[in-house]
N, C-alpha and C positions, 0 to 999 in steps of 0.2 A: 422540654416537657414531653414529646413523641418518644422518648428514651425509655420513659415507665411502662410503657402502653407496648415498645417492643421486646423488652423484659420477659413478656408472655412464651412459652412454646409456644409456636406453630406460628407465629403472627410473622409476616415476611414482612411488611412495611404499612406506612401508617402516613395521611397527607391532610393538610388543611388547606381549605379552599374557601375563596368567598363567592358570593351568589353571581359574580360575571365570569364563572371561570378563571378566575386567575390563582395559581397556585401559590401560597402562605406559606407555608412550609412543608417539607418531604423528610424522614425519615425509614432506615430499609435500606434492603437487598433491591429491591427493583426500581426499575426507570418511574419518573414522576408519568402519571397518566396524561395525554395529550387535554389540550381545552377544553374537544367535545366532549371527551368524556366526565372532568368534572362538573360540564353545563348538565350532562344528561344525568349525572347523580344527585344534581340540585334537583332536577324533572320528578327523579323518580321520589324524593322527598317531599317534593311540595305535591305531587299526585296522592300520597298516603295520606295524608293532610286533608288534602280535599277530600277523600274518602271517609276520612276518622271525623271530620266536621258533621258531613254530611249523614252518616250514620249513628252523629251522638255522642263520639269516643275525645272529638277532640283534636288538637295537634300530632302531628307523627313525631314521637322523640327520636326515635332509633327504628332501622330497620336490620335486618340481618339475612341476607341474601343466599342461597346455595347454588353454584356453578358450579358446573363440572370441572372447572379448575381448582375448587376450591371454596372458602368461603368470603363475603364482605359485608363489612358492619358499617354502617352507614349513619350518623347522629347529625341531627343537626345542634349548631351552636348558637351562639347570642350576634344580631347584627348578619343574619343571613349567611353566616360562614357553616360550613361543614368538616366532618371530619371522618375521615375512610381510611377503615381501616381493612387491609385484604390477609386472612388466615389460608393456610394451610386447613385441608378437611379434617383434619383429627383434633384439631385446635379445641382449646375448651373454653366455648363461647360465655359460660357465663363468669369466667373470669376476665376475660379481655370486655364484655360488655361494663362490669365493677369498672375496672380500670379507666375505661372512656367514660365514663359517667364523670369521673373526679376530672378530665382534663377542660384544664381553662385558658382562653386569648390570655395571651402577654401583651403589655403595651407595644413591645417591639416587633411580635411576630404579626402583628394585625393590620402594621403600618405599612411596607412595602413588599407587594405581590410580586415572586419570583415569575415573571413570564416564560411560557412555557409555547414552541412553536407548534403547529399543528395543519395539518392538511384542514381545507373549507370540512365542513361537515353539514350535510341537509338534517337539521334537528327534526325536521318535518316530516322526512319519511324514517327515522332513528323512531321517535314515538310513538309512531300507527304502525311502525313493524310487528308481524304476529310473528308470536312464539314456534320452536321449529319443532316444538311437542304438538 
């Protein structure tokens, strides 16, 4: 199902994860992202959430990121899973955003989490880190 979604130009790969970090499936040219980082993409989702609550708006469905590497689309899915998607900057987001909207859990991809090794990561000081703008 990540096969449609990398179909896109510019999309380099595409991962599903569920809310303890464990990666579901990988799809793409690049290595699957370590634990922390899918914990801290769950963070940075359930934070927009708290934000969209708090001001009225709601749940966060999707976010869509800009780094200087590049770009990342971030949805959340049903059952506290995610799914990340990392563009190339030129990519054209509101096509790969289309695309992720329609992607759905398989019974199979849901059931057993690819573990993924990862150095410890202090999540604690990752969130109260300020921006180097």
């Amino acid at each position: 199902m990540l096969s449609l979604v990398l179909q896109h130009p510019g999309v380099l790969s595409a991962f599903v994860t569920d809310g303890a970090g464990h990666l579901i499936t990988a799809a793409g040219e690049a290595m699957p992202p370590s634990a922390g980082v899918l914990v801290l993409a769950h963070a940075t989702l359930s934070a927009a959430s708290e934000f969209g609550r708090r001001s009225g708006s709601g749940d966060c469905i999707e976010l869509v990121q800009h780094h200087e590497g590049g770009l990342v689309l971030l949805r959340g899915l049903p059952h506290r899973h995610a799914l990340i998607v990392r563009c190339e900057a030129e990519a054209n987001m509101d096509s790969v955003r289309r695309q992720a909207a329609t992607f759905q859990l398989t019974a199979t991809g849901s059931t057993q989490p690819r573990r993924t090794s990862a150095p410890a990561l202090n999540l604690g000081d990752a969130l109260h880190a300020m921006p180097a703008w």
